[in-house]
Each structure stands twice: as structure tokens, then as C-alpha cells.
C-alpha positions, 0 to 999 in steps of 0.5 A: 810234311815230311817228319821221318827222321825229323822232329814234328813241327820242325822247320829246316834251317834256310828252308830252300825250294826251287822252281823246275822249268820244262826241259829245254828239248820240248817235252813238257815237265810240269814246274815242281817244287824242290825243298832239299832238306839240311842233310841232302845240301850238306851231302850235295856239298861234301858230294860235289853235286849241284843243284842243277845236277838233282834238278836234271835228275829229277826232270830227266832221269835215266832211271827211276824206281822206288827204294827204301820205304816206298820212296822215290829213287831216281838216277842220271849219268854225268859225265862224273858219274851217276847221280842218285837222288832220293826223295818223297812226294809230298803234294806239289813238293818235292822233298829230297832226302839225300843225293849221292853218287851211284856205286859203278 
């Protein structure tokens, strides 16, 4: 499980996982599971990001890319802006770290 900046052991409160359907244009996307961690959902929150916004990032990103310590970066334009979500592997999961707005 993913432990970088949190405890061993712990759990995140109202763990979330959601399921990503194939993409609506035919092109084959495996279902992959989501688990958003407290501090990404409260980003999303102050961010004005939804959740279907990081789940068409992650499913069809513009760009994708690795950041910081080998994790995963990917990035989607909105009409609000570009959306970047970070995030780790960990399996079947998806775990993602934080999301924000690119800077233009």
C-alpha cells in the first residue's frame, strides 16, 4: 500500500475507490481502480475538480509523464483549465496523490 507521507498501517478516513468504464469513443480502457487519498478529495474540493474531471484525465489524458520520485503525472484541458493528477500504481489501484490545475 501506498505509505509515503502516511502512517504504516493507516487507512484514510471514508476510503473511496471507484470503478473507470471504457471510454465512450470505443477505445478499450481496462476498468482500474481509484482510491483518492484525504489530502487529494480535499484539493479536489478547494480546487473545484471533480471526480469526473480526474477519472477523464487518468482514462484520456493529454499528456502523461512521470514527476517527482517516479510517480505518474498525467494532464487533461478543460474548458476551465488544464487538470493534473498525480499518482502511484499500486497493483489494480490507482492512488491518487493530489490533483490541481496546471499553471498556464
Amino acid at each position: 500500500m501506498y505509505s509515503r507521507g502516511v502512517p504504516a498501517g493507516a487507512r484514510f478516513s471514508e476510503p473511496e475507490a471507484l470503478q473507470v468504464a471504457a471510454c465512450s469513443t470505443g477505445c478499450y480502457n481496462p476498468p482500474m481502480e481509484l482510491v483518492f487519498t484525504e489530502h487529494a478529495r480535499y484539493r479536489m474540493a478547494t480546487r473545484g475538480i471533480s471526480h469526473a474531471m480526474v477519472e477523464q484525465t487518468l482514462q484520456q489524458p493529454d499528456t502523461r509523464g512521470f514527476g517527482y520520485g517516479g510517480r505518474h503525472v498525467a494532464l487533461k484541458a478543460f474548458s476551465q483549465g488544464t487538470v493534473k493528477v498525480v499518482y502511484v500504481v499500486e497493483g489494480a489501484a490507482h492512488v491518487i496523490i493530489t490533483v490541481m490545475w496546471r499553471s498556464p
